[in-house]
C-alpha positions as CSV (number, residue, x, y, z in Angstrom):
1,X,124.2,120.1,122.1
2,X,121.8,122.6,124.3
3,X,118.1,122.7,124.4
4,X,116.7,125.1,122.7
5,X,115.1,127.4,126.1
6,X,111.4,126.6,126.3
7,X,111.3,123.4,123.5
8,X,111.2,120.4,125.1
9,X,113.8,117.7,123.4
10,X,112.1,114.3,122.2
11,X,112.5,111.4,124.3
12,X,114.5,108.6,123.3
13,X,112.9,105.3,122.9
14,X,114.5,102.7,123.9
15,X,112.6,99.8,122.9
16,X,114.0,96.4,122.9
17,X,111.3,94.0,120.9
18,X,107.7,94.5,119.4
19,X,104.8,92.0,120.0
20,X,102.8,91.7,117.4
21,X,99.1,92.0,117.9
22,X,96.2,91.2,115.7
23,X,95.0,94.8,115.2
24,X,98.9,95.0,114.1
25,X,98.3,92.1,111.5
26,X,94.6,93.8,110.4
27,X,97.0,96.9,109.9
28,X,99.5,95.5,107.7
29,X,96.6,92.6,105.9
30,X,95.0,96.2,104.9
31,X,97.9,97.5,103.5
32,X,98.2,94.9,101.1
33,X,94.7,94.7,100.0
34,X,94.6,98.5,99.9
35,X,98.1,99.1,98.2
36,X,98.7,101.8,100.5
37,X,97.3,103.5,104.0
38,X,97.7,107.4,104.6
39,X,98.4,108.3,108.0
40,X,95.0,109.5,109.0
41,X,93.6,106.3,107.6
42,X,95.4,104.1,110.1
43,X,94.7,106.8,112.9
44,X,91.1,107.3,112.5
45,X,90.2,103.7,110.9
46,X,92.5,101.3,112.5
47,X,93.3,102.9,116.2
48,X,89.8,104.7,115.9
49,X,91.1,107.5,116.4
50,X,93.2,107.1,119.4
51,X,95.8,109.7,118.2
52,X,98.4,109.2,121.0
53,X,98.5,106.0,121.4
54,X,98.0,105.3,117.3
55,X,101.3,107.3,116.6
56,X,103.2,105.6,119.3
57,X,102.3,102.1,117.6
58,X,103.1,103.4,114.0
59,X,106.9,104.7,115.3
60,X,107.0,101.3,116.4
61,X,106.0,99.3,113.6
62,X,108.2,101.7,111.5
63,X,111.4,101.6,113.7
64,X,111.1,97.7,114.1
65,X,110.7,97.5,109.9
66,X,107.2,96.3,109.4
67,X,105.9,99.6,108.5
68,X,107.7,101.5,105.6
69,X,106.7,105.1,105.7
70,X,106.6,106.8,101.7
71,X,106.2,110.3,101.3
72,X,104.3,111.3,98.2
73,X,103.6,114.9,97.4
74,X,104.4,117.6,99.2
75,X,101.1,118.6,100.8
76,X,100.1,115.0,101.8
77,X,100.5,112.9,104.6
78,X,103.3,110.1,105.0
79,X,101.4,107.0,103.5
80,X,102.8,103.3,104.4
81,X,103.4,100.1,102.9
82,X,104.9,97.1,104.1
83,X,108.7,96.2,105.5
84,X,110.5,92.9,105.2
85,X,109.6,92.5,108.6
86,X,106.2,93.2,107.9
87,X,105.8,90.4,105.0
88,X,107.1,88.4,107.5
89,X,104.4,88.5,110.1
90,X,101.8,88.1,107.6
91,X,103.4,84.8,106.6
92,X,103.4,83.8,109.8
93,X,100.3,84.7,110.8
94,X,99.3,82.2,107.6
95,X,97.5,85.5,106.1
96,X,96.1,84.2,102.7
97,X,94.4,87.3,101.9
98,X,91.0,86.9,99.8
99,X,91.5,84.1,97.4
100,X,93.6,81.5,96.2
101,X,97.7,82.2,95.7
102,X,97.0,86.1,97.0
103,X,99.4,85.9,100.0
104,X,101.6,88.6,101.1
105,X,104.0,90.6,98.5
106,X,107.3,91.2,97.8
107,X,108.7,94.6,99.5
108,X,107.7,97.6,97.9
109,X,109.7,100.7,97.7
110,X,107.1,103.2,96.4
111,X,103.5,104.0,95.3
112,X,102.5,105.0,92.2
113,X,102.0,109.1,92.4
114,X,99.5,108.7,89.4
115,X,97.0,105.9,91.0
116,X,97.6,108.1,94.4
117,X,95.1,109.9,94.9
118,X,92.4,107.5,93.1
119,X,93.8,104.9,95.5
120,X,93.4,107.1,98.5
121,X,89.5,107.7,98.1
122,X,89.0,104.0,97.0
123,X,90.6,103.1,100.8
124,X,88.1,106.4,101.9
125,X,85.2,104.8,100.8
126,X,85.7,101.2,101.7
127,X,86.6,102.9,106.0
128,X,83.4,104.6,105.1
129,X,81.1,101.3,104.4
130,X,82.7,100.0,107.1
131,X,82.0,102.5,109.8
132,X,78.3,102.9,108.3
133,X,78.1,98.6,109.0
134,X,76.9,98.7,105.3
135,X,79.7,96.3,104.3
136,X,81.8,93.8,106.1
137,X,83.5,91.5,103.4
138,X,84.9,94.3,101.2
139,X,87.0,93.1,98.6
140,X,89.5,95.0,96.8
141,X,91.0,95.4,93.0
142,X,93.7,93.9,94.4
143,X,92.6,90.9,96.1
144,X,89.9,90.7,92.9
145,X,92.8,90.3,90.3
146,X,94.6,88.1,92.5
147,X,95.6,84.6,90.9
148,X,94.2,85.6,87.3
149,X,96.5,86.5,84.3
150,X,96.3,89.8,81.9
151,X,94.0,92.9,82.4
152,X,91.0,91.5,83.4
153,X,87.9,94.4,84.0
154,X,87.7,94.2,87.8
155,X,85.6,97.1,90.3
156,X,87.8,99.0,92.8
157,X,85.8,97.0,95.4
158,X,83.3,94.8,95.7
159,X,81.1,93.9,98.9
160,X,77.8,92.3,99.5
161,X,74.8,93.5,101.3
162,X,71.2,91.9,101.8
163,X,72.7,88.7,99.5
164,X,73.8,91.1,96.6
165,X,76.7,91.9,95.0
166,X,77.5,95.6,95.1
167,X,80.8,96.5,93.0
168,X,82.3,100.2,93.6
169,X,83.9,102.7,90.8
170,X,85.8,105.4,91.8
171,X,85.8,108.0,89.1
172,X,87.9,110.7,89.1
173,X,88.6,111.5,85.4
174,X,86.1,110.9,81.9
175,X,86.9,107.8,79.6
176,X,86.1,107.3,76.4
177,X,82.7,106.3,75.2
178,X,84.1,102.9,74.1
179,X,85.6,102.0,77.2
180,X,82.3,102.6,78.9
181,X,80.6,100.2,76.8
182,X,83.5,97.6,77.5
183,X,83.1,98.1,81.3
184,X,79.6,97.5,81.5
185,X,79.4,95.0,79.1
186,X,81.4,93.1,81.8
187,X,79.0,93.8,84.4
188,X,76.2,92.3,82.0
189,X,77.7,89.3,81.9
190,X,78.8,89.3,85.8
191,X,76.3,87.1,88.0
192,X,77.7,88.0,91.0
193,X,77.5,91.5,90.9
194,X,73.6,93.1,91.5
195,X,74.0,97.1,91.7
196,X,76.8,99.2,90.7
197,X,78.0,102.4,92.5
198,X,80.1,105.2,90.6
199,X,81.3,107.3,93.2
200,X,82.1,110.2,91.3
201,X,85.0,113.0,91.6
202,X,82.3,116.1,90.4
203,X,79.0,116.4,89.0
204,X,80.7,116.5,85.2
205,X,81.4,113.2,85.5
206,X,78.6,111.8,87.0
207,X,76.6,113.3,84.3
208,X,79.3,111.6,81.3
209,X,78.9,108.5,82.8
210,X,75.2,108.7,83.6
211,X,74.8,109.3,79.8
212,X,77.4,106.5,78.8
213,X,75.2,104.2,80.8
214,X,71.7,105.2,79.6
215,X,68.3,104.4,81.3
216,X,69.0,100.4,81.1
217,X,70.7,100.8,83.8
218,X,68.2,102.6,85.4
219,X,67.5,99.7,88.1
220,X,71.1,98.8,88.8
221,X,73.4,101.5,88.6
222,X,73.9,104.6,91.4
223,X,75.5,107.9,91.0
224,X,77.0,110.3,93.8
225,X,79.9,112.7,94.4
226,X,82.8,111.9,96.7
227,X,82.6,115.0,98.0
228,X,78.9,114.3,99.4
229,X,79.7,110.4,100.3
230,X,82.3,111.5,102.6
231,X,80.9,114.6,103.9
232,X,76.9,113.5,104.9
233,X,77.2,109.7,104.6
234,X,74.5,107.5,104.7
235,X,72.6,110.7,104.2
236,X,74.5,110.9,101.0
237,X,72.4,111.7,97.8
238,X,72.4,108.6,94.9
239,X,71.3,109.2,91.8
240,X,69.9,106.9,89.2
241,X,67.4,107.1,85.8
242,X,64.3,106.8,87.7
243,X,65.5,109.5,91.0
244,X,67.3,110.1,93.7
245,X,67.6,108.3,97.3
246,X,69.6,108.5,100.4
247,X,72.2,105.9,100.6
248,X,70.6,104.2,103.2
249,X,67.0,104.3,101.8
250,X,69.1,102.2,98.9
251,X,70.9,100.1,101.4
């Protein structure tokens, strides 16, 4: 078949082997703790943004079956879970990820297009604590319900900072009063856990939850909007019952 006049063809790789590296095994350790990564996460948070080199690596990973690539919806990026091959090098690598009998998973074919985009923004705000050197042991739902039976109340993440146990909620759409009361009668009983953050999807929601919660919670519990977490940081406006703060005047 002819070139096309003025498009260059791709070049054929012709690679032979892969060595696996450990940002290769951080990749793929995240992917299970995360459930998924989007490609600009493992661009931008991963390679650090080291575009050329970053999507070099993932044809790699993907051609050599460590890296499954998932398409989702239309308008989003490819996202990526683990290959056989994948699994593989985390068993290797003795990757026991978090706590006891959390090791790496069967092969999964697909993610779950309702939890997607919930999902997404919990991985979007862990990268973000991470960049801001706010938190450096973040735990995730996963890892948290790992090794424990039935539906057991866990936070989308959990992390600790000055000695105290911070849990994240992502919260993208209103529950009922009743399962509010639930949720933070778990965090009442919770030792481990200090302050909770609802990182909100709009300022409706923040204000139903807010009011779900009540002033009691005035000393523990912070509000903000996605939106403004990702967009200013740790300039980021938190609310609570007694005012608002900058994240990092809280942290």
């Amino acid at each position: 078949m002819e070139a096309t006049p003025g498009k260059r063809e791709p070049k054929k790789q012709n690679w032979k082997y892969l060595d696996v590296t450990e940002r290769d095994i951080r990749l793929m350790k995240m992917i299970v703790e995360q459930k998924f990564l989007t490609r600009p996460h493992v661009i931008e948070n991963i390679f650090d943004g080291a575009r050329s080199y970053a999507k070099i690596r993932i044809r790699k990973l993907k051609k050599f079956g460590y890296l499954k690539a998932v398409k989702t919806l239309a308008d989003e990026p490819e996202s990526y879970l683990l290959g056989k091959a994948g699994i593989e090098a985390l068993r290797e690598a003795g990757c026991i990820v978090g706590v006891r009998g959390f090791g790496a998973p069967d092969a999964q074919d697909s993610i779950e297009i309702a939890f997607y985009d919930h999902d997404k923004k919990v991985t979007d705000v862990r990268f973000l604590f991470e960049r801001l050197g706010m938190c450096k042991d973040w735990k995730s739902e996963k890892v948290l319900r790992a090794g424990t039976k039935g539906e057991r109340k866990v936070p989308d993440g959990v992390f600790r900072r000055n000695g105290k146990g911070i849990a994240i909620e992502v919260e993208l759409h209103v529950k009922k009063a009743h399962t509010y009361r639930k949720i933070f009668e778990v965090y009442e009983r919770d030792p481990k856990i200090r302050y909770i953050f609802y990182v909100c999807g709009d300022a409706s929601i923040r204000g139903k939850v807010m009011k779900e919660a009540g002033e009691r919670w005035a000393d523990r519990m912070c509000f903000v909007l996605y939106k403004e977490l990702m967009e200013f940081g740790e300039r980021a406006v938190l609310r609570t019952w007694r005012g608002s703060f900058a994240l990092k005047e809280v942290l």
